[in-house]
C-alpha positions in Angstrom: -1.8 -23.9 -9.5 2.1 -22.8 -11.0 2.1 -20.4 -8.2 0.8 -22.7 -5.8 3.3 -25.3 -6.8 6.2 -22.1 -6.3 5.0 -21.6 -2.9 5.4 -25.4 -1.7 8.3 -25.6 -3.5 10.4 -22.8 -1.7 9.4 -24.2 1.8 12.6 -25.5 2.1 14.6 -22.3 1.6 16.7 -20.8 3.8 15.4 -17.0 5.2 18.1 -15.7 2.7 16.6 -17.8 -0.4 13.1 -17.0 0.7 14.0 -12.9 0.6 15.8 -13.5 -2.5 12.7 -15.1 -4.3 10.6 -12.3 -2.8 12.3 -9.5 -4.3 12.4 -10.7 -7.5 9.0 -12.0 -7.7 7.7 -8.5 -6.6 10.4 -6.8 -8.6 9.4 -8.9 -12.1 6.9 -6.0 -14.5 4.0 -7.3 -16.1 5.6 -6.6 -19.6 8.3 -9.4 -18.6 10.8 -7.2 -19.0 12.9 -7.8 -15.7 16.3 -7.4 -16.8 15.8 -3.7 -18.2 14.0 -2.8 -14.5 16.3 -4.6 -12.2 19.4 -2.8 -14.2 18.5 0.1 -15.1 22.3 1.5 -15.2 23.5 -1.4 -17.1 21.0 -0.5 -19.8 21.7 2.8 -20.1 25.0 2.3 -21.0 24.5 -0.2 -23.3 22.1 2.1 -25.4 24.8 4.9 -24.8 27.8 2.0 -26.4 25.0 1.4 -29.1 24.7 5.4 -29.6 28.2 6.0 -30.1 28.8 3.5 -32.3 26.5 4.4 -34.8 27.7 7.7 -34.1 31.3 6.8 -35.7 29.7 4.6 -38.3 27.7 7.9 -39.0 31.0 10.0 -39.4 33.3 7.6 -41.0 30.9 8.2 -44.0 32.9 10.6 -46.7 29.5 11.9 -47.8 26.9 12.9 -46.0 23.6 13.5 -47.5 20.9 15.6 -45.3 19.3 12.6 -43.7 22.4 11.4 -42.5 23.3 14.6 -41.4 19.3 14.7 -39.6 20.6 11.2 -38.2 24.0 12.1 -36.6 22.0 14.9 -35.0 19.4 13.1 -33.6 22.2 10.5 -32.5 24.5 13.2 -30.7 21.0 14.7 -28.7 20.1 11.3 -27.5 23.1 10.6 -26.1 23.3 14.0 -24.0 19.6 12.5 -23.0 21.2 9.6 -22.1 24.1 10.7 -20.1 21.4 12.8 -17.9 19.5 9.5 -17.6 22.7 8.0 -16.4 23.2 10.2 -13.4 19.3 9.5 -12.4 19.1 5.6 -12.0 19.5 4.0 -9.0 19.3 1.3 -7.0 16.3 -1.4 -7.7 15.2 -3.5 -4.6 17.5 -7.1 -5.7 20.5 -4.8 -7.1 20.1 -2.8 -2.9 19.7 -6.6 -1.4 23.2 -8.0 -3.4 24.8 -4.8 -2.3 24.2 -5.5 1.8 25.4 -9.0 0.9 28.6 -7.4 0.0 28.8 -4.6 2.6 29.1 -8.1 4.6 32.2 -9.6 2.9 30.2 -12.7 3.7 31.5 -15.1 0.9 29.2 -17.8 1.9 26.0 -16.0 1.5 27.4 -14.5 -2.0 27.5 -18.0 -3.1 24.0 -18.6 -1.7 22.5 -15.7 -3.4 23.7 -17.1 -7.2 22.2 -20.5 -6.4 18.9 -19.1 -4.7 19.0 -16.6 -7.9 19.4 -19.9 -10.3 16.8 -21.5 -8.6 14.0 -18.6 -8.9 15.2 -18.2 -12.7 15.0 -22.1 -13.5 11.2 -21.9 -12.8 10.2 -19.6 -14.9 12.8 -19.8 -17.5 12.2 -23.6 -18.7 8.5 -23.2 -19.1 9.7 -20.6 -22.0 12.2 -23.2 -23.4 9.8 -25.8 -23.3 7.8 -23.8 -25.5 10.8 -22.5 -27.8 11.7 -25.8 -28.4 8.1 -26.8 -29.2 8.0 -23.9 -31.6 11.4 -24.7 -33.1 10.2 -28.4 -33.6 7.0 -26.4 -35.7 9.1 -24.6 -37.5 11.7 -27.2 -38.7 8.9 -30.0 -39.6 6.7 -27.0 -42.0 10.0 -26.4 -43.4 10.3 -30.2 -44.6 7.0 -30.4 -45.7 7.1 -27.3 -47.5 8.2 -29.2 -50.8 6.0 -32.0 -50.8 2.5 -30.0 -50.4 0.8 -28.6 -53.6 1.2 -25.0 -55.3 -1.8 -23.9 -53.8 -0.7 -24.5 -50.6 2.6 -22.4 -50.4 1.2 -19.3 -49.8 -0.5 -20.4 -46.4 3.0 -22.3 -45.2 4.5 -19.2 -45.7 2.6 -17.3 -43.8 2.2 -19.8 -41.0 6.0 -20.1 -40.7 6.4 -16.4 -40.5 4.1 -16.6 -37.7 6.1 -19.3 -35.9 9.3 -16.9 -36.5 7.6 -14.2 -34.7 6.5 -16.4 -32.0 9.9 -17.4 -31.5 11.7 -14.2 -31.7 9.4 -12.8 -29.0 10.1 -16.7 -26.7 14.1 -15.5 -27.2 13.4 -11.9 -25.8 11.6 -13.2 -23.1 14.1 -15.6 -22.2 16.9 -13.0 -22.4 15.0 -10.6 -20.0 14.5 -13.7 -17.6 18.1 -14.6 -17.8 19.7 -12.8 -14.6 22.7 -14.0 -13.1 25.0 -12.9 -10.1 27.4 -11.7 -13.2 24.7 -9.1 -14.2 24.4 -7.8 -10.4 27.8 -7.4 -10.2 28.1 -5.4 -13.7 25.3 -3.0 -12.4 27.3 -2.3 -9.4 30.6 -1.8 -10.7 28.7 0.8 -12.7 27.9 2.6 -10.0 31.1 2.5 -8.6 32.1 3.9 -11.8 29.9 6.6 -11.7 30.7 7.2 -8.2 34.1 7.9 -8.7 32.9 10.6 -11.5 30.4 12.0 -9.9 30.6 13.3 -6.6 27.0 14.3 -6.0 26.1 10.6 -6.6 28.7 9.3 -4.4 27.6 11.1 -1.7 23.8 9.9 -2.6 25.2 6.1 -2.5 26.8 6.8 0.6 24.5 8.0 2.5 21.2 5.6 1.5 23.4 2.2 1.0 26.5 2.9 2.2 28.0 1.3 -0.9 31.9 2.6 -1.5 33.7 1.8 -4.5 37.0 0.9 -2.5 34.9 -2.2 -0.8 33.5 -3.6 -3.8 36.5 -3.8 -5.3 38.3 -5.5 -2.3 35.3 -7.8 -2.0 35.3 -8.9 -5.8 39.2 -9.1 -5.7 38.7 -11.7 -3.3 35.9 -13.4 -5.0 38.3 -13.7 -8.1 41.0 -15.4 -6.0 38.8 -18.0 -4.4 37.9 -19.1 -8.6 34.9 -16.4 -9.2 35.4 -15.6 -13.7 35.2 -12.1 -14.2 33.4 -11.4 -17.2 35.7 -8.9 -19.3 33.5 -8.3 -22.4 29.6 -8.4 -22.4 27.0 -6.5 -23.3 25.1 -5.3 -27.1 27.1 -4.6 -28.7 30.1 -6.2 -27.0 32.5 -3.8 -24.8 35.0 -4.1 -22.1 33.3 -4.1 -18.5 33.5 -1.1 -16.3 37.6 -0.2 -17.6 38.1 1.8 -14.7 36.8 -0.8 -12.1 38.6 -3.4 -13.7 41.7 -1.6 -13.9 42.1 -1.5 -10.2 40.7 -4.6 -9.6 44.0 -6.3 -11.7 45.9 -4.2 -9.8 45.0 -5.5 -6.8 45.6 -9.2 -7.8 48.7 -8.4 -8.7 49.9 -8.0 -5.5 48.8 -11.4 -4.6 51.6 -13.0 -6.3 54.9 -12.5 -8.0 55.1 -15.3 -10.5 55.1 -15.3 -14.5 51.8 -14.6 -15.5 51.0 -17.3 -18.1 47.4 -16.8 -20.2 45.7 -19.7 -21.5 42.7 -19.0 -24.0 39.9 -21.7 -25.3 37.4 -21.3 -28.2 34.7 -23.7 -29.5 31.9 -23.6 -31.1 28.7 -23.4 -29.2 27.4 -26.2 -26.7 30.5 -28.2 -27.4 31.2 -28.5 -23.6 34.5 -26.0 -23.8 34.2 -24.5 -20.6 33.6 -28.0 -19.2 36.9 -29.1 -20.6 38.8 -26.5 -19.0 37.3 -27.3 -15.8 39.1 -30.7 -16.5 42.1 -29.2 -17.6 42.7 -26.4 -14.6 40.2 -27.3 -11.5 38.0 -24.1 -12.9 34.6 -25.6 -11.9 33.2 -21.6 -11.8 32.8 -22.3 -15.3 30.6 -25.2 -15.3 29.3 -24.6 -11.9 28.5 -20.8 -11.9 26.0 -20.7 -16.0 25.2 -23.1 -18.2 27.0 -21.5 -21.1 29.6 -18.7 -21.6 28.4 -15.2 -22.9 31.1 -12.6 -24.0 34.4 -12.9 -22.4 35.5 -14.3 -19.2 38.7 -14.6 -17.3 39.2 -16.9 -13.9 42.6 -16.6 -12.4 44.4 -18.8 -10.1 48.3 -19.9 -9.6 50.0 -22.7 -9.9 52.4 -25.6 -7.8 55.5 -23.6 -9.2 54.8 -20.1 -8.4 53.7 -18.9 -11.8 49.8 -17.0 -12.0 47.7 -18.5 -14.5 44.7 -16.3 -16.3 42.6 -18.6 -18.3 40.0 -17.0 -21.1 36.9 -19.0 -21.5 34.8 -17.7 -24.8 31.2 -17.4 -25.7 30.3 -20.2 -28.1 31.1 -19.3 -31.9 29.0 -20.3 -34.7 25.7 -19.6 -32.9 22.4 -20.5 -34.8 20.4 -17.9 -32.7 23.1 -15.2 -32.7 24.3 -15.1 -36.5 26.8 -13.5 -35.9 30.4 -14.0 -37.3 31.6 -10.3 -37.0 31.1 -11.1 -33.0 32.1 -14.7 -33.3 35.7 -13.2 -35.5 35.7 -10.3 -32.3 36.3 -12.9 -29.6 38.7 -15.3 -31.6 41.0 -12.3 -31.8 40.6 -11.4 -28.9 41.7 -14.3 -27.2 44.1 -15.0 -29.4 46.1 -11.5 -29.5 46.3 -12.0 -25.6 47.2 -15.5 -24.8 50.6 -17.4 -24.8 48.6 -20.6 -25.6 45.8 -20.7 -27.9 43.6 -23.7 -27.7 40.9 -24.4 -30.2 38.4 -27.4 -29.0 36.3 -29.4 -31.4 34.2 -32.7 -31.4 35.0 -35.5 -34.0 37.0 -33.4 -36.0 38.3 -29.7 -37.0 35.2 -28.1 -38.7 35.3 -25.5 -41.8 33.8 -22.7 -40.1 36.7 -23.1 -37.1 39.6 -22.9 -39.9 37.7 -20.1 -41.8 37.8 -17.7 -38.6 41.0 -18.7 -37.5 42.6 -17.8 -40.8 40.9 -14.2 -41.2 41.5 -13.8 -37.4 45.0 -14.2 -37.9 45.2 -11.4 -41.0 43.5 -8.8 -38.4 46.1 -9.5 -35.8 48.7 -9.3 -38.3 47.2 -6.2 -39.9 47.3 -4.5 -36.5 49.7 -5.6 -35.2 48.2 -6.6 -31.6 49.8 -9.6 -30.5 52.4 -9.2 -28.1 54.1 -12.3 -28.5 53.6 -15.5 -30.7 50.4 -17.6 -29.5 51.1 -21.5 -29.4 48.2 -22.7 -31.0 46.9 -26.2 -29.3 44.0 -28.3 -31.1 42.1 -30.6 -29.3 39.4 -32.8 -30.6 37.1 -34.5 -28.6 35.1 -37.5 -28.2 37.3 -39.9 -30.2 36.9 -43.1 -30.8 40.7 -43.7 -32.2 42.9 -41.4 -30.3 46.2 -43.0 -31.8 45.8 -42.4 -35.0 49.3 -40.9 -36.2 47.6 -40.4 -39.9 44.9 -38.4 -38.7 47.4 -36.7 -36.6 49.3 -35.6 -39.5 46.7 -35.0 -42.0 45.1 -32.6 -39.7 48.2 -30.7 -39.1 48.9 -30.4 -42.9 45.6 -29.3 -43.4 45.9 -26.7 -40.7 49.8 -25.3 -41.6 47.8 -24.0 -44.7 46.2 -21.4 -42.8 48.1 -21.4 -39.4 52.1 -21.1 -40.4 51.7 -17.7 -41.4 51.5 -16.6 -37.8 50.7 -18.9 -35.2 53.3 -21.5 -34.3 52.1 -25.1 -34.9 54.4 -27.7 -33.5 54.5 -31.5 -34.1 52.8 -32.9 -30.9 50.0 -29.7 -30.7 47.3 -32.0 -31.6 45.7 -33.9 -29.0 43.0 -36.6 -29.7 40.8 -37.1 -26.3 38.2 -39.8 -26.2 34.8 -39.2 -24.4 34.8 -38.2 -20.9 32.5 -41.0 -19.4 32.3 -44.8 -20.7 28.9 -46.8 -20.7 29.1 -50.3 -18.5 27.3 -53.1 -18.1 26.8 -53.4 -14.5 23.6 -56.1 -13.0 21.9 -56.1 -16.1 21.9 -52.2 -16.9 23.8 -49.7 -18.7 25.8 -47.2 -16.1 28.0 -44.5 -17.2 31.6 -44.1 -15.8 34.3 -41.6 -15.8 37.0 -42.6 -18.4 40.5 -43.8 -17.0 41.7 -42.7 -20.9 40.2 -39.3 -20.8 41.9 -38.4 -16.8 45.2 -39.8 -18.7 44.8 -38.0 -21.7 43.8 -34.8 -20.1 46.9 -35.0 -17.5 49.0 -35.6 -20.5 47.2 -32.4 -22.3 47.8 -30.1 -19.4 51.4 -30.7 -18.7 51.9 -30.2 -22.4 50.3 -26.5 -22.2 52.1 -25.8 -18.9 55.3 -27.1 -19.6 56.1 -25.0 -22.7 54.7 -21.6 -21.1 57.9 -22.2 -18.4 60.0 -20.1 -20.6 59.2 -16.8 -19.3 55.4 -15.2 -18.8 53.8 -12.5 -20.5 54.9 -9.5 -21.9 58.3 -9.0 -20.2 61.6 -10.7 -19.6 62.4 -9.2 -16.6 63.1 -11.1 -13.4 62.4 -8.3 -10.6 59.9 -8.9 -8.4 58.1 -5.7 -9.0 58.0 -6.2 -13.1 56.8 -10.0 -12.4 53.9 -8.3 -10.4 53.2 -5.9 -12.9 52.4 -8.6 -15.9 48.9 -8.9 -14.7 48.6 -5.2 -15.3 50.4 -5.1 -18.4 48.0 -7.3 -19.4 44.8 -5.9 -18.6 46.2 -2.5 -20.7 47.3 -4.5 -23.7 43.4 -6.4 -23.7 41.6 -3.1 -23.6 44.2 -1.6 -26.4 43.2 -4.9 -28.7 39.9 -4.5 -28.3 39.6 -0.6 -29.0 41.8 -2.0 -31.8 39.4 -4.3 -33.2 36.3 -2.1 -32.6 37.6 0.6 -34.7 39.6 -0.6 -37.5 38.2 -4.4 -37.8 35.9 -3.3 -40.9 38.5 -1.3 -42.5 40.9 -4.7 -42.1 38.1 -6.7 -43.8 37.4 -4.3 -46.7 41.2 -3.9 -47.0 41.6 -7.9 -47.0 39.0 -8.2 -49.7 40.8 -5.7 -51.7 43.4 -7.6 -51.2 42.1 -11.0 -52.1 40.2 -9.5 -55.2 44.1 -8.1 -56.6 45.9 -11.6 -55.7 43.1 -13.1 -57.1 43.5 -11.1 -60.8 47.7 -11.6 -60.2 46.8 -15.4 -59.9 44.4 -15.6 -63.2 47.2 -14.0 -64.8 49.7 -16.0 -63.8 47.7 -19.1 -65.1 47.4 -17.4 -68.2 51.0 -16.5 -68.9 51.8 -20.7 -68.1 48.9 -21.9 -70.2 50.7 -19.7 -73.1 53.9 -20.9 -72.4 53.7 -24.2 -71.5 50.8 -25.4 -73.6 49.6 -23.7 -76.2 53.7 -22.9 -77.3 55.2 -24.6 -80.4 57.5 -26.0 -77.7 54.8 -27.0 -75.1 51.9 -29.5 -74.5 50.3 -28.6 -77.7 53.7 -28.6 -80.4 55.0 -32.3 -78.5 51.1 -33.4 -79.0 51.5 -32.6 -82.9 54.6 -34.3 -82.9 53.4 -37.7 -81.2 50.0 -37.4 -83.8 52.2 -36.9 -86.8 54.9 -39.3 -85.6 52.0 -42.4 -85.5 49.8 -41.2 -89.1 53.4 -41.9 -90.5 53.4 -44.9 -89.1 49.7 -45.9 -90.3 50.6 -45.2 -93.7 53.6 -47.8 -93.9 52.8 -50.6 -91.6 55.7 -52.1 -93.8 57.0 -53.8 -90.2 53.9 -55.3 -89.9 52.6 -53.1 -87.1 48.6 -53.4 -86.9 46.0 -50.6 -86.6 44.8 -51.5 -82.8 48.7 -51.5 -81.5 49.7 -48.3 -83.0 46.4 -47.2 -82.0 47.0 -47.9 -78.5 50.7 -46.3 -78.6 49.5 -43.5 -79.7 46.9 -42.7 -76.9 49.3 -44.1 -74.5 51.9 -41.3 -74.9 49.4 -38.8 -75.3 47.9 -39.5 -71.8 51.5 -39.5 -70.5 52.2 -36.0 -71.8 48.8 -34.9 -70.3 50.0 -36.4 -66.8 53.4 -34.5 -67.0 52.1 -31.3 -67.9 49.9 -31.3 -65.4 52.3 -32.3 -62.8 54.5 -29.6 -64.6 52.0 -26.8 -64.5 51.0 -27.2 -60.5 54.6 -27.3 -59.5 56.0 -24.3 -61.6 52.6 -22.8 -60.2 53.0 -23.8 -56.5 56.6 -22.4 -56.7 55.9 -19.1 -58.4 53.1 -18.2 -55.4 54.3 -18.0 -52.1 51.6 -16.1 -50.2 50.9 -18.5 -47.2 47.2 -16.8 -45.9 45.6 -17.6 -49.3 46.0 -21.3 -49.8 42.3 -21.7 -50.8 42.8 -19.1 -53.9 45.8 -21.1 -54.7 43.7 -24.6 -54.5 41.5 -22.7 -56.7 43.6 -21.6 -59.7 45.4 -25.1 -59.5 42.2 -27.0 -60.1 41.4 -24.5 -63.0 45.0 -25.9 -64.3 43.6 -29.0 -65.6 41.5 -28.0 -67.8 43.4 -26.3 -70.6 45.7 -29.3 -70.5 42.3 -31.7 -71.0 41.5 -29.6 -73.4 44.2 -29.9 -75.9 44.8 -33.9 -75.0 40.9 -34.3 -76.4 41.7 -32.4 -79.5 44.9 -34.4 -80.5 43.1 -37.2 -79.3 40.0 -36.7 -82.0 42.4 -35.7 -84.8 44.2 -39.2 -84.3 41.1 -40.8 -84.2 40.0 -39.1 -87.6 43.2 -40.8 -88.6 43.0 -43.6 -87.8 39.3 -44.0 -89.0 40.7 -42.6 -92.7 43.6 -45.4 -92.2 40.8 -48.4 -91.3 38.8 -47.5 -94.6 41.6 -46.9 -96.9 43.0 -50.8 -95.7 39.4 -52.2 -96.2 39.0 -50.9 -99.5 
């Protein structure tokens, strides 16, 4: 009947669609693993990126024991398998049928192969997500109830949600072989043309049987970036630069479409936070919203603007993923887009989470550990579906709370935060409830975008220079300083993070002992907290024993706590400002905020023990008047 229901379904389709449908249906393996047969190249060199890089993680070992050894041997004779491999893949049936599309330059029928392509993947995707999401549901509700069933049922939970796990890990891979896009065609052909231009005897083999030249594909992509197609500069696992030799022509070509600054505008957010859609309010990029539902890797859409100037705007893969897990990727693609942009946006709803100032603040000590921005990012935070958007204390409470961890590189200026209410309003319109666009979120975003394009006119990217030909040349500039950041971060980023938690564990002993030094100072002293303490106790057990002026027990009671509690409060004000001034490392404000909290309590400390001892006086002074 599903099949049935396929059939009448794709009636409509044009003769294009139909073919399209055809050819993937006849191209889809039993084992549901389409992505792997369609791609074949593509997959190849993924397990060849994979391969190497366990072959450096391998090496970087000081020493080797014999099955590491037995490892980095069997590593180095799968890639030469792999390589061989390489030169034998060829075209699969859909891969041949996108090629003739392009052989074409028709633009038109490029655009109606991705939605035809969307259409056969939406069928038999969202059965599986149906199904995930049933599972998920499963999963979360045994989780709940784990606590409230008896002892003797544990054992069967347990086992019955590792069950659902495996049925969910295997619904994930299913879905990620399923998920083809017109991005993945066109990776598996610039791999070709790649390994054309390597290889003769296969670019003579491609020549002949397809008639597929590196020199068109290029032209034909070129074009598709400049009428709003994203190129997709970093995808792939584990995540690497796509086809650098393709892509280093292909900038080189859109540099001669324009001689303006080149001004690079980068976005993050965490995942299905609608940041892509927000930059297709900001800039008119609707190949973001229009071309996937959500952003994988890294991807660049470029485009100029009314006064001459190019703009290249990054769009990132959602950070903070639940399915992913992965903060060494999530920290890759921050950097990344923040060592090459001259305005560095970070997107949030409600308010600025945690997590976000967490990964900005370590992504900021790999950039300045390797040195890899060009020039200083303006950083820009936006936060999203407001309800008060002119609130000038949230304003400035969020911007103290971000100087903490942003000063130290990134230039944060007074009016960088922007508070945007939701993009559509509810309305009550003949009884029912109809959503609108919001008149305050078009104003809000209008204001937001003249704000990032009006302090970019200073100049573009990477060089002063007003020539014509050096204008032309930023976009290339560029493209060479992205691929030396990410070799950058690829190689050294786990040395930067052992090195920063070296580095954090030393400031963190130089910190303790600096607490100790001013505790012995400035409180346990003759002349600190603990000798004036004395002195106050002292001053009122004198007074206790005369009460000649008439003075009762209760009021020289009360004096007596009273400037005991005002000495605690000045030390401690004391202590946290000779503290605050003595530290002036600006990346570890939280070790800071740590140490001060831990300056209370030796001050607490000796206030309770004066404070018992005058109490034991004053206890010996109430008996010695009753009897």
């Amino acid at each position: 009947p599903y099949e049935r229901e396929l059939h009448d379904t794709r009636n409509g389709y044009s003769a294009l669609g139909k073919r399209i449908c055809e050819t993937l249906d006849k191209s889809r393996p039993l084992d549901g693993r389409l992505v792997d047969r369609i791609f074949p190249l593509t997959a190849v060199c993924a397990d060849i990126a994979r391969h190497r890089q366990r072959g450096e993680e391998l090496r970087e070992i000081k020493v080797k024991s014999s099955q590491i050894c037995s490892e980095l041997v069997d590593v180095v004779r799968k890639l030469k398998q792999l390589k061989k491999q390489k030169l034998e893949c060829g075209l699969s049936d859909p891969v041949r049928l996108f090629t003739s599309l392009v052989k074409c330059e028709d633009y038109s029928q490029l655009d109606e192969f991705q939605r035809y392509l969307d259409l056969w993947k939406t069928q038999y995707v969202n059965p599986l997500l149906s199904e995930r999401t049933r599972v998920m549901d499963q999963l979360h509700s045994d989780v709940n109830e784990f606590h409230d069933v008896a002892e003797s049922e544990h054992a069967s939970k347990e086992e019955a949600s590792i069950k659902l796990r495996l049925q969910l890990e295997t619904l994930s891979d299913k879905i990620d072989q399923l998920d083809v896009s017109i991005d993945s065609f066109w990776k598996e052909t610039m791999e070709f043309c790649v390994l054309q231009e390597d290889d003769m005897v296969v670019c003579d083999v491609l020549s002949k049987t397809c008639g597929l030249h590196s020199a068109l594909v290029k032209r034909v992509y070129t074009r598709s970036v400049v009428r709003g197609y994203p190129m997709q500069l970093l995808c792939g696992n584990p995540l690497q630069m796509t086809a650098n030799k393709f892509f280093r022509d292909v900038f080189a070509q859109l540099a001669s479409t324009g001689s303006g600054d080149l001004v690079v505008v980068s976005m993050i957010g965490e995942q299905s936070s609608a940041t892509s859609a927000l930059l297709g309010y900001l800039f008119g990029c609707r190949s973001f919203t229009r071309h996937r539902k959500r952003a994988k890797g890294l991807y660049a859409s470029y485009g100029t603007i009314s006064d001459g100037r190019r703009l290249l705007i990054l769009d990132s893969e959602g950070l903070l993923s639940l399915q992913s897990g992965s903060r060494v990727l999530d920290s890759q693609i921050t950097a990344m887009a923040m060592a090459c942009s001259d305005v560095f946006i970070v997107s949030d709803t409600g308010k600025l989470s945690l997590q976000i100032q967490d990964l900005l603040q370590g992504c900021m000590y790999e950039m300045d550990c390797l040195s890899m921005a060009a020039r200083q990012p303006e950083l820009v935070v936006v936060l999203r579906d407001r309800t008060n958007c002119t609130g000038r204390v949230q304003r400035h409470a969020l911007k103290q709370q971000l100087k903490q961890s942003t000063d130290y590189l990134m230039a944060l200026k007074d009016e960088a935060i922007f508070l945007l209410p939701s993009a559509v309003c509810e309305q009550e319109s003949d009884g029912s409830t109809v959503q609108k666009p919001s008149a305050m979120f078009s104003r809000e975003i209008l204001k937001l975008r003249r704000k990032i394009l009006g302090n970019t006119e200073e100049g573009g990217y990477a060089t002063a220079s007003n020539a014509d030909e050096e204008t032309r040349l930023q976009l290339v500039r560029w493209y060479t300083h992205a691929r030396a950041v990410w070799a950058s971060l690829t190689k050294y980023r786990h040395k930067v993070v052992h090195y920063k938690a070296l580095c954090e564990k030393r400031l963190h002993k130089e910190l303790g002992d600096m607490v100790e030094v001013l505790v012995k100072d400035m409180i346990q002293s003759e002349k600190g907290l603990s000798g004036k303490a004395t002195e106050v106790v002292q001053k009122h057990t004198r007074r206790l024993q005369t009460l000649n002026d008439g003075l009762t027990v209760d009021r020289c009671d009360m004096d007596c706590r009273s400037e005991l509690s005002s000495l605690r409060e000045e030390y401690q004000r004391k202590l946290i400002t000779v503290f605050c001034a003595g530290t002036t490392v600006a990346m570890y404000e939280d070790l800071k905020q740590v140490h001060c909290m831990t300056l209370a309590t030796p001050v607490t400390e000796v206030y309770k023990f004066h404070l018992c001892r005058w109490e034991e006086k004053v206890g010996l002074a109430i008996d010695h008047r009753t009897s």
